[in-house]
C-alpha positions as CSV (number, residue, x, y, z in Angstrom):
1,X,7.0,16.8,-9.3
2,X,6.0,13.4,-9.9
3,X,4.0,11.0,-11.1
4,X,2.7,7.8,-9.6
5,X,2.2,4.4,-11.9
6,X,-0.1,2.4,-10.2
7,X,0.7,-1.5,-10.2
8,X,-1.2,-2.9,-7.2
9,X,-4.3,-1.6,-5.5
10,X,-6.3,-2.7,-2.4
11,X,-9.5,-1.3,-0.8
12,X,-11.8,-1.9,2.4
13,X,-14.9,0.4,0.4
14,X,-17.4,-0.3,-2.0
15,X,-17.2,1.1,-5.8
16,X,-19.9,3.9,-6.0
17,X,-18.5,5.2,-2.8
18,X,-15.8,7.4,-1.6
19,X,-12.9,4.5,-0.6
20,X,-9.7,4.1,0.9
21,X,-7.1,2.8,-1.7
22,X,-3.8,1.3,-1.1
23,X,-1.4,1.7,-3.6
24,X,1.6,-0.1,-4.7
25,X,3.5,2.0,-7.3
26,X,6.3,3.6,-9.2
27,X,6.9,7.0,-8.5
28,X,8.2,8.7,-11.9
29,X,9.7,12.3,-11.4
30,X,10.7,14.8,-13.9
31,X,14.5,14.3,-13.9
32,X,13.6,11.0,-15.2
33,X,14.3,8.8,-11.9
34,X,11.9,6.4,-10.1
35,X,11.2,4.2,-7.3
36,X,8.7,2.3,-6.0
37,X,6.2,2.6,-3.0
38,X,3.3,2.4,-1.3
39,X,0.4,5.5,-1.0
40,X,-2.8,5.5,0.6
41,X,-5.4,7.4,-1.5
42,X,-8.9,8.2,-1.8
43,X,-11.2,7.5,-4.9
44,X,-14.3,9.4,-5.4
45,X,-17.7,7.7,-5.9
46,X,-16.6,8.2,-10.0
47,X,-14.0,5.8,-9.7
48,X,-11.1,8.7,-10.4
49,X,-8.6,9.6,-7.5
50,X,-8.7,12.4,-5.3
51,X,-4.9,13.8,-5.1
52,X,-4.6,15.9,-1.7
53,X,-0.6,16.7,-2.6
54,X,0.5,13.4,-1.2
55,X,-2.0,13.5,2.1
56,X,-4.8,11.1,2.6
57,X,-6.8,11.5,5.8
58,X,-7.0,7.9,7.4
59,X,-9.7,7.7,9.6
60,X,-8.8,5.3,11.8
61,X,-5.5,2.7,12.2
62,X,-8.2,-0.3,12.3
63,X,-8.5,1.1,8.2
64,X,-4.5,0.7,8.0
65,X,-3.9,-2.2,9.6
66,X,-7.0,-3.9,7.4
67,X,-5.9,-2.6,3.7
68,X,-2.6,-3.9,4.9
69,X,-4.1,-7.5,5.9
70,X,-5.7,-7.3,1.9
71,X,-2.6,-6.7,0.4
72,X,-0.9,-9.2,2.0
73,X,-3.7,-11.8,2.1
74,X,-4.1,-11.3,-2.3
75,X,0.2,-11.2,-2.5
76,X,0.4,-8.0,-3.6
77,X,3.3,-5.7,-2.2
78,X,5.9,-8.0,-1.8
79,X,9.1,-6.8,-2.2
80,X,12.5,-7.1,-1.4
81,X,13.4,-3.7,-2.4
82,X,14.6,-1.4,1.2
């Protein structure tokens, strides 16, 4: 199992609504290793997450490609990491 620290977070939705997130992150597991990624994640109209074991339904790529444009537009998610 893990657990995911959230550093960076983008959205395309309004608070108050279900929203696409986009996550930058550390991914902490139980044997006590972790590494850092991205997720894609829904929050619920109550601001808390909706955990769907690791799956978030996208709805389309034109929601990708803009939480993507966000990120990068604010300089979040740069990393040199591979």
């Amino acid at each position: 199992m893990a657990r995911f620290k959230i550093l960076h977070e983008v959205t395309n939705g309004e608070v108050g609504n279900w929203h696409l997130c986009f996550q930058w992150g550390i991914y902490l597991y139980d044997n006590g290793e972790a590494e850092s990624g991205y997720r894609f994640i829904w929050r619920r109209p109550d601001g808390t997450l909706q955990a769907a074991r690791g799956q978030a339904r996208i709805p389309s790529a034109t929601d990708i490609f803009e939480l993507i444009q966000l990120s990068t537009q604010k300089g979040l998610f740069i990393t040199t990491e591979k």
